[in-house]
PyMOL Python script that loads the backbone (N, CA, C, O; Angstrom):
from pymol import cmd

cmd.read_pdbstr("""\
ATOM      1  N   UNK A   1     -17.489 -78.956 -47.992  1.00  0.00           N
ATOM      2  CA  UNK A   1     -16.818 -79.074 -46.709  1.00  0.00           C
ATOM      3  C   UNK A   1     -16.833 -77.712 -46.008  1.00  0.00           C
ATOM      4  O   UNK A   1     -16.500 -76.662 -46.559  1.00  0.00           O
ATOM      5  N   UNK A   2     -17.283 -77.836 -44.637  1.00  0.00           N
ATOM      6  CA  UNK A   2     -17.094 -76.336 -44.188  1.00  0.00           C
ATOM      7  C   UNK A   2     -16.166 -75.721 -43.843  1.00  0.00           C
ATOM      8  O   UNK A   2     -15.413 -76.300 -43.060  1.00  0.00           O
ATOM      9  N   UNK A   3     -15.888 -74.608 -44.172  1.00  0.00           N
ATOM     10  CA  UNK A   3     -14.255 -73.988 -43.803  1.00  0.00           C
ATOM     11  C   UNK A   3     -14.157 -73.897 -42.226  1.00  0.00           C
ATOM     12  O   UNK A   3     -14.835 -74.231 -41.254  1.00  0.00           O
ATOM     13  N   UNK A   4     -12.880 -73.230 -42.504  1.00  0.00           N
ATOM     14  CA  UNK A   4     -11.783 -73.606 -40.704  1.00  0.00           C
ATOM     15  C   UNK A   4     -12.725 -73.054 -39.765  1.00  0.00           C
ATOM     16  O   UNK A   4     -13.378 -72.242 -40.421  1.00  0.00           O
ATOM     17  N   UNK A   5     -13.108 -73.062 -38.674  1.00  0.00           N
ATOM     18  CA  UNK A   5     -13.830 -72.428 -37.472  1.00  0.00           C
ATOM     19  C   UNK A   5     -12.913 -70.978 -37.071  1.00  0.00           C
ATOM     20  O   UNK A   5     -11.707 -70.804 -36.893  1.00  0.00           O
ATOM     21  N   UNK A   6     -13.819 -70.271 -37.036  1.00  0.00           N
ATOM     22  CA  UNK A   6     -13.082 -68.633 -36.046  1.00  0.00           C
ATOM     23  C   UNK A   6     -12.503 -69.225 -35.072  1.00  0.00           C
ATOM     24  O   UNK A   6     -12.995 -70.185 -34.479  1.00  0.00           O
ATOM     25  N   UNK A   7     -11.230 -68.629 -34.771  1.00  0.00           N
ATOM     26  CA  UNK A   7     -10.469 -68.941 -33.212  1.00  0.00           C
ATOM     27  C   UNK A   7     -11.165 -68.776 -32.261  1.00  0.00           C
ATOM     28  O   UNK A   7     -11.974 -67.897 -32.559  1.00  0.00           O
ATOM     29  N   UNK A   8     -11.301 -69.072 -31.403  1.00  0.00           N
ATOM     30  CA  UNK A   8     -12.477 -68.495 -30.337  1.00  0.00           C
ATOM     31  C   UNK A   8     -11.970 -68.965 -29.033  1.00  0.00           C
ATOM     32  O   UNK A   8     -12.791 -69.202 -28.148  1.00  0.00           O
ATOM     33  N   UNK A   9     -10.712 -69.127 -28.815  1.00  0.00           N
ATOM     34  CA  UNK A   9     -10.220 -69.426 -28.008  1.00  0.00           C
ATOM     35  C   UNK A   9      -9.639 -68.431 -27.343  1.00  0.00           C
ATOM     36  O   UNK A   9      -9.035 -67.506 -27.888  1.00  0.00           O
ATOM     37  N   UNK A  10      -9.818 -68.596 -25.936  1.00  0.00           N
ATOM     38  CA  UNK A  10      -9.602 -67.125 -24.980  1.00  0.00           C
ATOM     39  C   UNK A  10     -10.897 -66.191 -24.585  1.00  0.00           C
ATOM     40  O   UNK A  10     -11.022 -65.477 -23.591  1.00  0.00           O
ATOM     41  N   UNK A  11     -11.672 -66.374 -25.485  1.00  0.00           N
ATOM     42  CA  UNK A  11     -13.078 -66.043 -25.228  1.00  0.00           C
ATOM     43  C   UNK A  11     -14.171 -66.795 -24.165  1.00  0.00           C
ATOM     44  O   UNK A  11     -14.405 -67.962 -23.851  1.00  0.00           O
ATOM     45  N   UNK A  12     -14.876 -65.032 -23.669  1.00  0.00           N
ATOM     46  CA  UNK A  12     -15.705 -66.050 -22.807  1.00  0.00           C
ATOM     47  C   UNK A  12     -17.229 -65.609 -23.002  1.00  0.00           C
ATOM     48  O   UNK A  12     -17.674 -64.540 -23.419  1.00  0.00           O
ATOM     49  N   UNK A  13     -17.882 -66.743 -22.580  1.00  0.00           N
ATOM     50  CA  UNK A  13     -19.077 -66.837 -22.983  1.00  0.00           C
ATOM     51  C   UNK A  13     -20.049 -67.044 -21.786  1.00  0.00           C
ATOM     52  O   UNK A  13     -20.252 -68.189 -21.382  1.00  0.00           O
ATOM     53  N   UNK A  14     -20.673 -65.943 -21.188  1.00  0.00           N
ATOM     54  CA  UNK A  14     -21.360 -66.521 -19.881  1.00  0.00           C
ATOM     55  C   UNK A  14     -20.619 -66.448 -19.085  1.00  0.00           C
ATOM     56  O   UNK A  14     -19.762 -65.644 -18.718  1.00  0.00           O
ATOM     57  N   UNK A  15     -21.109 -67.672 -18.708  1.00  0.00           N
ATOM     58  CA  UNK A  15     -19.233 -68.823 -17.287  1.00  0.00           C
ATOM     59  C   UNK A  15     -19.031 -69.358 -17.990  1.00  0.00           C
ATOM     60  O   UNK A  15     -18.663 -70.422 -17.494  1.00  0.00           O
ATOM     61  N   UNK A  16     -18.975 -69.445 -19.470  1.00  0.00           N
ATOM     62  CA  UNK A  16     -17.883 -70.547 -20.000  1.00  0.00           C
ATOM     63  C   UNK A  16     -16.791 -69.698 -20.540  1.00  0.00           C
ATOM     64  O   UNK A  16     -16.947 -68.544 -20.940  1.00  0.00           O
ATOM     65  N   UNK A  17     -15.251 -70.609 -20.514  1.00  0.00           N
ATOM     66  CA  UNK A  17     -14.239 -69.935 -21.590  1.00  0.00           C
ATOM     67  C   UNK A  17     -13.465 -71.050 -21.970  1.00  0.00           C
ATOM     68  O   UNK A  17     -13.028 -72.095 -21.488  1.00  0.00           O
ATOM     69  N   UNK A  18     -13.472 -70.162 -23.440  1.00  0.00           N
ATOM     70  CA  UNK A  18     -13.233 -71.270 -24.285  1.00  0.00           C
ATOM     71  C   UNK A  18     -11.863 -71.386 -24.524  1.00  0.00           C
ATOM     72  O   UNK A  18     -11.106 -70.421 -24.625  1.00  0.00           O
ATOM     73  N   UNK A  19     -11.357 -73.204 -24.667  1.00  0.00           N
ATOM     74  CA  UNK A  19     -10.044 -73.417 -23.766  1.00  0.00           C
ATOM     75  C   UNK A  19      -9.439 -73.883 -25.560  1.00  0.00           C
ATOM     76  O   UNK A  19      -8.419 -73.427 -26.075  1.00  0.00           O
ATOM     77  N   UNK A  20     -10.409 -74.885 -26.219  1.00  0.00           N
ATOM     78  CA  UNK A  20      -9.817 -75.473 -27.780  1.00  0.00           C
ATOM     79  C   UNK A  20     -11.050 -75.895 -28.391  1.00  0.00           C
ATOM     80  O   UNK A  20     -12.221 -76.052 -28.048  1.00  0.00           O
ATOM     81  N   UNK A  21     -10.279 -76.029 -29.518  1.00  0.00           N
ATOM     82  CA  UNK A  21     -11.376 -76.593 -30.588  1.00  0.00           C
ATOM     83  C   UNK A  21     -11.617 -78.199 -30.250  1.00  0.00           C
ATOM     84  O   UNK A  21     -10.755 -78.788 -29.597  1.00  0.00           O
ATOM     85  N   UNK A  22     -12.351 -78.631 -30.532  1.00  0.00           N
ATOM     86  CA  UNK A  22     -13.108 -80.395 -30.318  1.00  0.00           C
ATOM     87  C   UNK A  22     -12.715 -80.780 -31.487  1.00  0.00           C
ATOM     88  O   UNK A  22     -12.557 -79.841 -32.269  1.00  0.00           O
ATOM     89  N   UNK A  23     -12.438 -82.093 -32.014  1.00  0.00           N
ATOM     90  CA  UNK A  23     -12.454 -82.668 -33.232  1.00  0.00           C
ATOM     91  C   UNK A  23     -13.986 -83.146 -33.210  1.00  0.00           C
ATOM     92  O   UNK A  23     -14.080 -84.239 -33.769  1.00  0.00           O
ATOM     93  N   UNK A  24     -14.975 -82.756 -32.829  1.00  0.00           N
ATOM     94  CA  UNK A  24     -16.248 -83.252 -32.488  1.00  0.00           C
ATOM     95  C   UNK A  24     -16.872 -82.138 -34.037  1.00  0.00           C
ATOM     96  O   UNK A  24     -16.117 -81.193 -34.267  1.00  0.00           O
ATOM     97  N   UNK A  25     -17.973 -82.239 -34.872  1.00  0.00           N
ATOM     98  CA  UNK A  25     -18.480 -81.477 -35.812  1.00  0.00           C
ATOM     99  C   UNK A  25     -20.044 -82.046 -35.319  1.00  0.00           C
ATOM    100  O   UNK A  25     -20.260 -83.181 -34.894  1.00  0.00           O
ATOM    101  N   UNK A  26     -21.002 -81.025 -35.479  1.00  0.00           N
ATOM    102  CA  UNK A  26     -22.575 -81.330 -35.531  1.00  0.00           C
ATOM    103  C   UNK A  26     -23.134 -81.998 -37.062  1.00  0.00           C
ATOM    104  O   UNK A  26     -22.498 -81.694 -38.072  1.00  0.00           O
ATOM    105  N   UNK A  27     -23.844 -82.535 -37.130  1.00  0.00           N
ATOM    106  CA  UNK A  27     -24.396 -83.271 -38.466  1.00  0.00           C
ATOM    107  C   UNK A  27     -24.355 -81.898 -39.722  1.00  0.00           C
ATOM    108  O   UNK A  27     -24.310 -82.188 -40.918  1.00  0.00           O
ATOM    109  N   UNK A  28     -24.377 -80.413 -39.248  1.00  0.00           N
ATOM    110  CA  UNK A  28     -24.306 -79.611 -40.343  1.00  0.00           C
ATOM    111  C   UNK A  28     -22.638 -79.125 -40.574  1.00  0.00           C
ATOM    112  O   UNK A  28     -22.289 -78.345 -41.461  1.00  0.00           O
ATOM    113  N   UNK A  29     -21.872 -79.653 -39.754  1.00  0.00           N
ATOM    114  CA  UNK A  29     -20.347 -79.857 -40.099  1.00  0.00           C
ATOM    115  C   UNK A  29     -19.704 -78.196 -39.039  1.00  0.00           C
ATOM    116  O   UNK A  29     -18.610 -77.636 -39.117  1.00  0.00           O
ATOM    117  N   UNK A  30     -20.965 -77.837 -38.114  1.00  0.00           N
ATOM    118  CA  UNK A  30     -20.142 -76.893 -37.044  1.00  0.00           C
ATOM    119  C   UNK A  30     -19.501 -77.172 -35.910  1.00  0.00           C
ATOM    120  O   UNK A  30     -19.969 -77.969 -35.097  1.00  0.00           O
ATOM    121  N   UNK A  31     -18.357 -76.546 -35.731  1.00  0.00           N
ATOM    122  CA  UNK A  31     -17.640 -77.293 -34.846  1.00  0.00           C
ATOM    123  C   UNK A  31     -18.051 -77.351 -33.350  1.00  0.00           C
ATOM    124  O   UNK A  31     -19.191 -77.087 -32.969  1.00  0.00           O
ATOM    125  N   UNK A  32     -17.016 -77.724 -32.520  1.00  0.00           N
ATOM    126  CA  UNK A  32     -17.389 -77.711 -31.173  1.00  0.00           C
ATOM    127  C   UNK A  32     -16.289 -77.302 -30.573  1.00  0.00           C
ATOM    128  O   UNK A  32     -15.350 -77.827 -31.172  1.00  0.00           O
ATOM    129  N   UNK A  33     -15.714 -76.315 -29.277  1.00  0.00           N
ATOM    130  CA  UNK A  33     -14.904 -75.956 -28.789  1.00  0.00           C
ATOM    131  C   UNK A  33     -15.159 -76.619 -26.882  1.00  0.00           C
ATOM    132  O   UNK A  33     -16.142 -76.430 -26.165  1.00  0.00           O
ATOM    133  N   UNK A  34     -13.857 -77.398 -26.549  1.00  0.00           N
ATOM    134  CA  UNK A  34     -13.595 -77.302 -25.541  1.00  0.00           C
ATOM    135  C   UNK A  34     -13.607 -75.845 -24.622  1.00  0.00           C
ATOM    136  O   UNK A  34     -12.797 -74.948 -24.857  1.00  0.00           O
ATOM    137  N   UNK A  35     -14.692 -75.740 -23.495  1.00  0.00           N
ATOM    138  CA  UNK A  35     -14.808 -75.014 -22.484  1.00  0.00           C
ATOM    139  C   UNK A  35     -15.028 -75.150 -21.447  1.00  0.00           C
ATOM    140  O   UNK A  35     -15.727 -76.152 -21.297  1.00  0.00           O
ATOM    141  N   UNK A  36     -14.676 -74.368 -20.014  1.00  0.00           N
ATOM    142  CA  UNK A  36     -14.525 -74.048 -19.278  1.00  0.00           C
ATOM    143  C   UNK A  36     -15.366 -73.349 -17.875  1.00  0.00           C
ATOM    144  O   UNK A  36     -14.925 -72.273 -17.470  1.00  0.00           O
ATOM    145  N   UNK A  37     -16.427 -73.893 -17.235  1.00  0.00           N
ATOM    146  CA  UNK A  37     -17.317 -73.373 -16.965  1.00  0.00           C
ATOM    147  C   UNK A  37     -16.098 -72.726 -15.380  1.00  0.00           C
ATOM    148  O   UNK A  37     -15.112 -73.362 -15.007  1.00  0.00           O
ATOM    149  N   UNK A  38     -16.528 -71.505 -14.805  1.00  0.00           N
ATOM    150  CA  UNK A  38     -16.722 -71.416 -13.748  1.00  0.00           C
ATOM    151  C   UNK A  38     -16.261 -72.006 -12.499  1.00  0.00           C
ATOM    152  O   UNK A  38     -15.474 -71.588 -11.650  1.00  0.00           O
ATOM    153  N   UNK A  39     -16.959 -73.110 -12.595  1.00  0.00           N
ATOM    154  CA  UNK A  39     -17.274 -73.878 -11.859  1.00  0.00           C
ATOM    155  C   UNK A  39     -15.953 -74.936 -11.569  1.00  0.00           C
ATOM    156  O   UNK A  39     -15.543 -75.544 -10.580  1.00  0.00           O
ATOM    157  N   UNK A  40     -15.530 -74.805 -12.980  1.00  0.00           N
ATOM    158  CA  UNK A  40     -14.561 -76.203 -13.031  1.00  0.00           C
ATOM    159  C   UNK A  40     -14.675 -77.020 -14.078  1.00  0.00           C
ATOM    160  O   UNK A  40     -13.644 -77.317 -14.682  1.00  0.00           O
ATOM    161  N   UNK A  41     -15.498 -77.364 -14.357  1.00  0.00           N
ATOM    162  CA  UNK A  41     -16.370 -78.521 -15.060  1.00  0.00           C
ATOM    163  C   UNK A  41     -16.306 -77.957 -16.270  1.00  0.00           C
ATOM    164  O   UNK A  41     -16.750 -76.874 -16.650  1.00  0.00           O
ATOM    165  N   UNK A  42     -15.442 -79.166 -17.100  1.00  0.00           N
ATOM    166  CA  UNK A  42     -15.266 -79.002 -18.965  1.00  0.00           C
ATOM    167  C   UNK A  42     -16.523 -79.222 -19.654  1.00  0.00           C
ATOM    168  O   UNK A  42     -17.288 -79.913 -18.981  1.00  0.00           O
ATOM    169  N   UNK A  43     -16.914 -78.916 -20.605  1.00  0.00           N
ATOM    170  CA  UNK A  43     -17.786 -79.264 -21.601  1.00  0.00           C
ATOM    171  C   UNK A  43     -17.711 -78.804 -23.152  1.00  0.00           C
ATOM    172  O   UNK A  43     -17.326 -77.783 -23.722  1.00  0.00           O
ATOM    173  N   UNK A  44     -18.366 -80.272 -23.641  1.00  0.00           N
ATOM    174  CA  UNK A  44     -18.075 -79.546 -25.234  1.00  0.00           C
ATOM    175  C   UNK A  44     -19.241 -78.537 -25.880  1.00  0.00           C
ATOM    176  O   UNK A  44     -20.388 -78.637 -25.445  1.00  0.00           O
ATOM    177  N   UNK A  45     -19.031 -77.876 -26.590  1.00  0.00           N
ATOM    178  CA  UNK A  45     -20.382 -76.505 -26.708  1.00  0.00           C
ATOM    179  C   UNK A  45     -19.883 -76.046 -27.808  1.00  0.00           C
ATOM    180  O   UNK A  45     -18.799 -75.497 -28.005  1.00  0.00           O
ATOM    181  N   UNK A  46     -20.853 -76.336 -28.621  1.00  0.00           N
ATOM    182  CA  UNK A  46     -21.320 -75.890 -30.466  1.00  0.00           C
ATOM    183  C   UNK A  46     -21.212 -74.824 -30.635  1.00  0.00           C
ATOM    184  O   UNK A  46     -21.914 -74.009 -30.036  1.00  0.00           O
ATOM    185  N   UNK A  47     -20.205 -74.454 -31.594  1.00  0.00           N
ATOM    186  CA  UNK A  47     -19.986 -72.741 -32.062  1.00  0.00           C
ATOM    187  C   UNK A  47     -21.333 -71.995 -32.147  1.00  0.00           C
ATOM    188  O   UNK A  47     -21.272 -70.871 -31.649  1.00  0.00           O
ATOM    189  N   UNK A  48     -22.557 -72.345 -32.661  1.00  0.00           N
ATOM    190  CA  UNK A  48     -23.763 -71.649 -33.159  1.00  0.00           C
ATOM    191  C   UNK A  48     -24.026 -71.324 -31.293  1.00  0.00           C
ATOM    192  O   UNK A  48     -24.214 -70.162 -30.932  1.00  0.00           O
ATOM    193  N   UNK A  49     -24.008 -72.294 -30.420  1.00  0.00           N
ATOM    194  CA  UNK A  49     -24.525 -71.748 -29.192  1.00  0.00           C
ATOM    195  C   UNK A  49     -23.598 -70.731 -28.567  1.00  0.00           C
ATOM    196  O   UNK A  49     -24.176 -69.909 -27.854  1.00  0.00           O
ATOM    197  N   UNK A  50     -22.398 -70.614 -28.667  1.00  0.00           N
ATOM    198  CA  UNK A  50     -21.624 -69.827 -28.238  1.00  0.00           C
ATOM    199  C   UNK A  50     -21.894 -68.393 -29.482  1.00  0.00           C
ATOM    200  O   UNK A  50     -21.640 -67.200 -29.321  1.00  0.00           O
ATOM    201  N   UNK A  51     -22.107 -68.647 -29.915  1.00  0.00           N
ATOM    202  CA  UNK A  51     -22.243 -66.643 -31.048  1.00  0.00           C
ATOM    203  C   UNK A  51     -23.899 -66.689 -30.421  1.00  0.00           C
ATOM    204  O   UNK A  51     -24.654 -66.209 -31.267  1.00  0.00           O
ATOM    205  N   UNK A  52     -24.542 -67.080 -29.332  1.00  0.00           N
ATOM    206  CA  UNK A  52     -25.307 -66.116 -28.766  1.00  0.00           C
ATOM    207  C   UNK A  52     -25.587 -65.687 -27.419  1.00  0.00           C
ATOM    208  O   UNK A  52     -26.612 -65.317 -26.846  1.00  0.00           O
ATOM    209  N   UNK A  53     -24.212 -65.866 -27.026  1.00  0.00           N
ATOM    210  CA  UNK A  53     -23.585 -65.086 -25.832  1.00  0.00           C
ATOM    211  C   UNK A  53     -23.080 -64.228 -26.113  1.00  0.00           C
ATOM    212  O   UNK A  53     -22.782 -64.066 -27.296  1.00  0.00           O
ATOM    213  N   UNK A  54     -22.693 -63.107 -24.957  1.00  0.00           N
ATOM    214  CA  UNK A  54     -21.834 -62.274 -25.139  1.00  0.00           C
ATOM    215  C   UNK A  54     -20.853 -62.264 -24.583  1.00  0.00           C
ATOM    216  O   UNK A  54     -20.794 -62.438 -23.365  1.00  0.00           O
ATOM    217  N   UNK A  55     -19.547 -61.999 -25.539  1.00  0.00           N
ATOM    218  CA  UNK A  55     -17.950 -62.712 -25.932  1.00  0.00           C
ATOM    219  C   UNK A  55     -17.726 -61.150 -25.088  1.00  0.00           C
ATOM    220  O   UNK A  55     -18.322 -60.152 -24.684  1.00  0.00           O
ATOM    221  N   UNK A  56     -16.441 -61.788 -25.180  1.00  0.00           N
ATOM    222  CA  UNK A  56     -15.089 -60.649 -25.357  1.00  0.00           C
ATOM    223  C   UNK A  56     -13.613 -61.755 -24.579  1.00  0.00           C
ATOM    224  O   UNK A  56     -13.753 -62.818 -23.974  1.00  0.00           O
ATOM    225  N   UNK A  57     -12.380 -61.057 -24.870  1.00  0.00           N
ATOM    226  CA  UNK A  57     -11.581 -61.604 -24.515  1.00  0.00           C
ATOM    227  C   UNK A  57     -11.101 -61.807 -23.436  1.00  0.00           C
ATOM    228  O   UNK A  57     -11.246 -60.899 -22.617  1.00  0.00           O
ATOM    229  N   UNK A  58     -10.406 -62.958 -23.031  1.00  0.00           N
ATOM    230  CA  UNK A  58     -10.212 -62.934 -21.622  1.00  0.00           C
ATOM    231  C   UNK A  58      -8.614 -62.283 -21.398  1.00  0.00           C
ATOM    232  O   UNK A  58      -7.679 -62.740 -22.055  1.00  0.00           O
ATOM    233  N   UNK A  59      -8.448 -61.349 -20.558  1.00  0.00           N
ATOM    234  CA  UNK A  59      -7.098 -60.370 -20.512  1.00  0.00           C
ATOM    235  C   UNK A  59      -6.147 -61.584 -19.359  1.00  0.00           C
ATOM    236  O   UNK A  59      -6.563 -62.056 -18.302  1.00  0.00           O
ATOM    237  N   UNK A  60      -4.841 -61.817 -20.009  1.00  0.00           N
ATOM    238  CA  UNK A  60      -3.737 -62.314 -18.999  1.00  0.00           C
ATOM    239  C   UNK A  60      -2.827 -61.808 -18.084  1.00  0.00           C
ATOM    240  O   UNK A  60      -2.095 -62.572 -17.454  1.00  0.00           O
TER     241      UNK A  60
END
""", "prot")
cmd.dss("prot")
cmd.show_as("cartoon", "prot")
cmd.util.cbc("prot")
cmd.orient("prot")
């Protein structure tokens, strides 16, 4: 079973930021995080595609 996912919430990626985790998993058991484009527009987006953006935190 694969262990817990990194928090990655508050992070942004691109125009996306990432808002929660998905109960959604890919066939190799990685998760998926609810995000945030820009734009407006939610989408779900696979941890492996998000670690090849460049992160940092979003300041409140």
């Amino acid at each position: 079973m694969p262990s817990k996912p990194k928090n990655r919430t508050g992070e942004i990626y691109g125009k996306l930021t990432v808002l929660s985790l998905s109960d959604r998993r890919s066939s190799s058991g990685n998760a998926y995080w609810w995000c945030e484009c820009e734009c407006g527009n939610m989408r779900e987006v696979a941890s492996d595609s998000l670690s090849t953006k460049i992160r940092k935190k979003k300041h409140h």
